[in-house]
Each structure stands twice: as structure tokens, then as C-alpha cells.
N, C-alpha and C positions, 0 to 999 in steps of 0.2 A: 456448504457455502464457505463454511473456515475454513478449510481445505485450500479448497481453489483460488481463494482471496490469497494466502500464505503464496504461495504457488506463481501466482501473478504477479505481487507486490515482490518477490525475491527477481521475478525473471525481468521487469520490468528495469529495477533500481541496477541490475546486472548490465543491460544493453545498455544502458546510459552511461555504465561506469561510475556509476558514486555509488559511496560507503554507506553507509546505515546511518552514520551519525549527519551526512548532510541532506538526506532527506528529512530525516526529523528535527533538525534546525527549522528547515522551511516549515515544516506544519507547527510548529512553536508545541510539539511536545521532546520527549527524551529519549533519547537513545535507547532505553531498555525497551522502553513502551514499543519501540516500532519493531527492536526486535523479539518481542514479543509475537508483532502481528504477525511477522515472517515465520513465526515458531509453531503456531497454531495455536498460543496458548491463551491470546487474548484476543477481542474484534471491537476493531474501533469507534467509536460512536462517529453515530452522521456526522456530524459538524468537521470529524477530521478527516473521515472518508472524504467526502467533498474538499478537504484539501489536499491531500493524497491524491485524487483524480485530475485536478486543474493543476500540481505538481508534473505531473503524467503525461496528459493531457487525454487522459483515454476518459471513459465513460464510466460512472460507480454502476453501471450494468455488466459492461466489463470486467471490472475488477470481480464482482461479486458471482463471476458465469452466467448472469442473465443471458446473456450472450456472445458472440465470438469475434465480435464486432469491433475494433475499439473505439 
């Protein structure tokens, strides 16, 4: 699931064209943290997954390969 989550959250924040540090303004955590997530090295708890998602607008099943769906 880390894997894929990294993977998603890089290609996602990519097609939109913004940096690392203005998605993690919106989820009100830091810069390192999110890239972190992008790194593999760390996974988010719910509460910011779900901002991340509604950032997005895709689905934290999505995000996570539940499915292919967004």
C-alpha cells in the first residue's frame, strides 16, 4: 500500500502542477511530512489522508490501490 500511495500522491500533485510544499499548506501539515509520503518513508494517518483526497478529489481507495477508480 506505501508503495502505491507514494506513487499516486507524486503523479497526482504532478498533473496538477504544484510543489510539495502547496499541497501540504492545504492539509495544514509540513513540507517534510508530505514529502515523506511521496518517499515511502512515512503514511499518513486517516484524518490527513482524507485531506489529501478532498485536496485531489479522488477517493482514499484510490489513493491507497483499493482501486483504479478515482
Amino acid at each position: 500500500m506505501k508503495e502505491i500511495l507514494a506513487q499516486r500522491l507524486k503523479e497526482l500533485r504532478k498533473e496538477k502542477g504544484l510543489s510539495q510544499i502547496q499541497v501540504a499548506i492545504y492539509c495544514d501539515i509540513t513540507e517534510n511530512t508530505y514529502q515523506n509520503y511521496e518517499l515511502c518513508t512515512r503514511e499518513p494517518k486517516l484524518e490527513i489522508l482524507i485531506r489529501i483526497a478532498d485536496f485531489y478529489k479522488v477517493s482514499i481507495d484510490y489513493l491507497v490501490g483499493r482501486t483504479d477508480d478515482r
